[in-house]
C-alpha positions as CSV (number, residue, x, y, z in Angstrom):
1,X,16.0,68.5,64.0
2,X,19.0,68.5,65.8
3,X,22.6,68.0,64.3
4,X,24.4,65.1,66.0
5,X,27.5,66.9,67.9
6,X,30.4,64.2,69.3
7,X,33.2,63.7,70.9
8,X,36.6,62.7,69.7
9,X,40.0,61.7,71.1
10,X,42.8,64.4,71.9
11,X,44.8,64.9,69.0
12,X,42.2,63.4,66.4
13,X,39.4,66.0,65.8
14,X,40.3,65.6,62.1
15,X,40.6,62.6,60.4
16,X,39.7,59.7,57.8
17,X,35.4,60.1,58.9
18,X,36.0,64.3,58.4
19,X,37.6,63.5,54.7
20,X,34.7,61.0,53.8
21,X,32.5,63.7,55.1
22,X,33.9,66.7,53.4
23,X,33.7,64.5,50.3
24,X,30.0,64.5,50.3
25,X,30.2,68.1,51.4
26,X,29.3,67.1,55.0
27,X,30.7,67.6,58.4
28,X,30.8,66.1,62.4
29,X,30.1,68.6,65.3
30,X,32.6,67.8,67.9
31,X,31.4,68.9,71.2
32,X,34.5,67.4,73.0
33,X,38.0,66.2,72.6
34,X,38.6,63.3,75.2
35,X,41.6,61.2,76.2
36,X,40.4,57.5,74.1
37,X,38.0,55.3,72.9
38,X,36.7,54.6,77.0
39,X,36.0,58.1,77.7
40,X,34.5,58.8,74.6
41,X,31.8,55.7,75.2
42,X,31.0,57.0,79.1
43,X,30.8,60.4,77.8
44,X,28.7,59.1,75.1
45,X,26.6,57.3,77.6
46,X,25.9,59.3,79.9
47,X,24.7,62.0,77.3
48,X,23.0,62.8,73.8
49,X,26.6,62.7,71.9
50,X,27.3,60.0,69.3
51,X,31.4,58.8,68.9
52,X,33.0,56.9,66.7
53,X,35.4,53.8,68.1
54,X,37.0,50.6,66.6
55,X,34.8,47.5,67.0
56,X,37.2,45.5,67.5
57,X,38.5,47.0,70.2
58,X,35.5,48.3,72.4
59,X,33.0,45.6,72.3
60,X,32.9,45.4,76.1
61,X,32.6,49.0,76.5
62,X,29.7,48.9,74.2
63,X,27.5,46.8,75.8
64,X,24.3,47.9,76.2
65,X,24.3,50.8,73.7
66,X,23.2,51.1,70.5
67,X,25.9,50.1,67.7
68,X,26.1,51.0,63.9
69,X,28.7,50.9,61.0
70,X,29.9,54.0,59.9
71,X,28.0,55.3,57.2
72,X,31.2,56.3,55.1
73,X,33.7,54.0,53.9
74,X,37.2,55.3,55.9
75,X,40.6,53.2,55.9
76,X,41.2,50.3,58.0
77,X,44.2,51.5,60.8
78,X,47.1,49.6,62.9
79,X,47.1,49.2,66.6
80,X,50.6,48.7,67.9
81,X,51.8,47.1,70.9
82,X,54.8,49.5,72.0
83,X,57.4,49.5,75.4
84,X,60.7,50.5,76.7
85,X,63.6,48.7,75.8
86,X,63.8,48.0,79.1
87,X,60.8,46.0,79.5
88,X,62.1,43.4,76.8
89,X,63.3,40.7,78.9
90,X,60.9,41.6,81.8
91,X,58.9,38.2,82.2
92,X,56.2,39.2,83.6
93,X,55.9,42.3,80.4
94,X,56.7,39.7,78.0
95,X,54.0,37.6,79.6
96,X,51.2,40.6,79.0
97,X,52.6,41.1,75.5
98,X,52.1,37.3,74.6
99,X,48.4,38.1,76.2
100,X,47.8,40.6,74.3
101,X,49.0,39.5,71.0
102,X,47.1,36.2,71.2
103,X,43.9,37.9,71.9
104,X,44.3,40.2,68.8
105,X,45.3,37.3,66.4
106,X,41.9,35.5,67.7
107,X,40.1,39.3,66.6
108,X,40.8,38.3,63.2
């Protein structure tokens, strides 16, 4: 049998899944570090890797493929909404942000 290898996002091959891991004295093969949660689902498609990616977030993106919770309990995390000063009193921004916001609070 085969260990299950994935792919993670830049900047996160270590995290809250590796510590629940290494808890049980367990560890992830990462195979790849990718850019965010939509190339880590086509890479994941097109291949015999496994990621890990908010639900919330990605249901779209994970049509058609096989879904699961995490077998570990990890933290829940906080996705901000961040831009340039700049952007404040740009209407058509502040329009996107309302989007945005309002289809998060529905996620709840």
């Amino acid at each position: 049998m085969t260990r299950p290898r994935s792919a993670a996002r830049r900047g996160a091959d270590k995290g809250a899944i590796d510590d629940a891991l290494n808890a049980l004295g367990l560890e992830r093969g990462i195979l790849g570090i990718v850019g965010g949660f939509s190339e880590a689902l086509a890479l994941a498609r097109a291949s015999d890797l496994i990621t890990s990616v908010p639900e919330r977030h990605t249901g779209n993106l994970r049509e058609g493929m096989y879904s699961f919770p995490l077998p570990v309990p990890v933290p829940e995390f906080t996705v901000s909404l961040l831009w340039h000063p700049r952007l404040q009193a740009d209407p058509a921004h502040r329009w996107l942000r309302e989007c945005i916001r309002d289809v998060c609070a529905a996620m709840r």
